[in-house]
N, C-alpha and C positions, 0 to 999 in steps of 0.2 A: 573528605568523604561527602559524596552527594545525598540529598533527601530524595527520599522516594516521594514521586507527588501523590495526592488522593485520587484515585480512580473516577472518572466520572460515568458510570453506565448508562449504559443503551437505555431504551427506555423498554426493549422489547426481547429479554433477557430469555426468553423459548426459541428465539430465532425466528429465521422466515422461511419456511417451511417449501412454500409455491415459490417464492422468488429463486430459491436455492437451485431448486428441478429448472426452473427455464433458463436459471443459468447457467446451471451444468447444460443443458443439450446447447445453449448455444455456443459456449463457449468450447465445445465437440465441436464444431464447424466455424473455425473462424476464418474471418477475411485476410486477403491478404495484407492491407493494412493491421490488422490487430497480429496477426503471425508476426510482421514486421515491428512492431512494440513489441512485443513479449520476448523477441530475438536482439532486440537492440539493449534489453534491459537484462531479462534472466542468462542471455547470451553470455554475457560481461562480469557474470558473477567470479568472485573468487576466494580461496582460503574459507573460512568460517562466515556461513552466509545465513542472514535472519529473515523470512519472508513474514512481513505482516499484513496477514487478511489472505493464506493462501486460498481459500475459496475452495474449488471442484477440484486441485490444482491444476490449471491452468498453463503454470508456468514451467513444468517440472520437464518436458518435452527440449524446455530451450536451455536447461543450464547445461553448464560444462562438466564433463568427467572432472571425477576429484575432489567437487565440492562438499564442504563439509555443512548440510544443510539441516537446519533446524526452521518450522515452520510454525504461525501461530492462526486458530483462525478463534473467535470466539463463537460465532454459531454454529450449533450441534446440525444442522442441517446440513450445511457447509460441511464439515467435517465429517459426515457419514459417505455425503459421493465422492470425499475424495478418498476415504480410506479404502471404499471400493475402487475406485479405480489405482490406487496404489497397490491392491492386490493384485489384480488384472495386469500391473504391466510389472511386477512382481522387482517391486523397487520397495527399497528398505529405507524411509525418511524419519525423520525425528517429528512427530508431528502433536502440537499439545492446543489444548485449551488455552487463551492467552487474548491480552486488551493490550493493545500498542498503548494506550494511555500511561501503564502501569508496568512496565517490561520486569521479569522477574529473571533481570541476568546482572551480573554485575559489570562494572564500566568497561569500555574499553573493551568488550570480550568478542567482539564481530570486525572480521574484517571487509565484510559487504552487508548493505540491510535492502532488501528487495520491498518497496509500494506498486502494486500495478492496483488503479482504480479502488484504492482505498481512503486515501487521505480523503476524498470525497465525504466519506461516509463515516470516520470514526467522529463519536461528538465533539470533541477538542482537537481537532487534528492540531496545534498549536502545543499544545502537551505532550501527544504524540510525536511532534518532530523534535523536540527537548527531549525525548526520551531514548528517540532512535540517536540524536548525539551523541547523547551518554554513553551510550553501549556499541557506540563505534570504537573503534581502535586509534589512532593516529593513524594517519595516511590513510584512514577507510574510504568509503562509497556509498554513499544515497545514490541507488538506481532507480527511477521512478519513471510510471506512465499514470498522466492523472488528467480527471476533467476539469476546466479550468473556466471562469466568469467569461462572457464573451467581450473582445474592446468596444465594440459597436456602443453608442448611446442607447437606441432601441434596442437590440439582442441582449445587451447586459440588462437593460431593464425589466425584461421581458425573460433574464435567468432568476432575474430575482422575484417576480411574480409568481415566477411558476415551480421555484426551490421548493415548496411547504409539498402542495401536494406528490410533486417528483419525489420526494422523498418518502410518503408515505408508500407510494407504486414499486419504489426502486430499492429496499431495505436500508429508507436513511440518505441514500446519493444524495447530495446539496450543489447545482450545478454551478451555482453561484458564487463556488470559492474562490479568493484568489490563489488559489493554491503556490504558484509561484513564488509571489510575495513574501507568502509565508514561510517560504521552505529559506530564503534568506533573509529573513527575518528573524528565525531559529541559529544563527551563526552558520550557513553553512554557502559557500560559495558555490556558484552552478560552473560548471564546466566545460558542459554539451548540452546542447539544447534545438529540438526542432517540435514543428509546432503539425499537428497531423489533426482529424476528424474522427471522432466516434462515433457512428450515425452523426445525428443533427448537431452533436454538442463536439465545440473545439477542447484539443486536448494538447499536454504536451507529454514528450518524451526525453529523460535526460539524465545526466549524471551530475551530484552534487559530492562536494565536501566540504568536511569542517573547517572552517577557518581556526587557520593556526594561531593558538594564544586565546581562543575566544570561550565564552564560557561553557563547560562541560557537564555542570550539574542539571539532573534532571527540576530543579525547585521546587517553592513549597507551593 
């Protein structure tokens, strides 16, 4: 039996209220590159699918008929535009209050976990990808599109300079992360993998899984 780990919270547990609104209208009109991540990732989904951080949803346009979707967003801002717009496009999702840190599902119970542009942002993402393990299934999917540290010596140094305040601007975003590193650093072997731009910040887009035999519990 796995340990649940300890939660570690936001520091900013009302949400972000303005950030929420501008990224709902933007994320209404995206590019065709961001169409093209959220189709390469949400496209892909399948069976029992977990999305953490749905946002505005964002993603709900690209998954497949059939999927059996459960969605988690922790800010209530987040979660007001998108239950509007799930009214509006008069879809029926599973959508709860919820901290990837702390998944409240038991192991093994997803056969896809959906990140677009979160791991960025949760305070442990290191926790959170232990957690998304756990409650993969055997043979599941980490579908992810994430911001990621830049190679350059200057650009990377120059993401890490400017992580503190982007984060305050951005609800938390850390452009800084190796997010990749991390995500196989978490047991989970990448599969696919292509590397695209967010605006100014490089990102990647890809599908991971667990490595087999490796460890499953979420820790203490």
């Amino acid at each position: 039996m796995s340990t649940r780990p300890r939660r570690k919270q936001s520091r900013n547990k009302g949400g972000h209220r303005l950030f929420a609104a501008v990224y709902d209208r933007m994320s209404s009109r995206p590019g065709r590159g961001e169409s093209g991540a959220r189709a390469d990732t949400a496209g892909g989904c399948r069976g029992r699918t977990l999305e953490i951080g749905f946002g505005p949803g964002a993603n709900w346009r690209f998954l497949p008929p059939g999927v059996d979707y459960v969605g988690i967003e922790p800010d209530p801002w987040m979660r007001a535009h998108a239950r509007r717009h799930m009214a509006e496009s008069k879809l029926d999702l599973d959508l709860r209050d919820g901290d990837g840190q702390a998944l409240d599902f038991s192991d093994g119970s997803f056969d896809t976990v959906l990140a677009t542009l979160v791991l960025c942002t949760i305070p442990d993402p290191d926790l959170a990808l232990r957690e998304i393990r756990r409650v993969l299934a055997a043979g599941g999917e980490l579908r992810f599109w994430e911001h990621v540290r830049p190679h350059g010596r200057v650009t990377g140094r120059l993401a890490d300079l400017v992580s503190g305040p982007w984060a305050r601007l951005g609800a938390g975003c850390r452009p800084s992360r190796d997010t990749l590193e991390a995500i196989r650093e978490a047991d989970f072997e990448v599969v696919s993998l292509r590397r695209m731009k967010v605006g100014p910040l490089p990102a990647i887009v890809g599908v991971a899984r667990p490595v087999v035999g490796g460890p499953a519990g979420g820790g203490a």
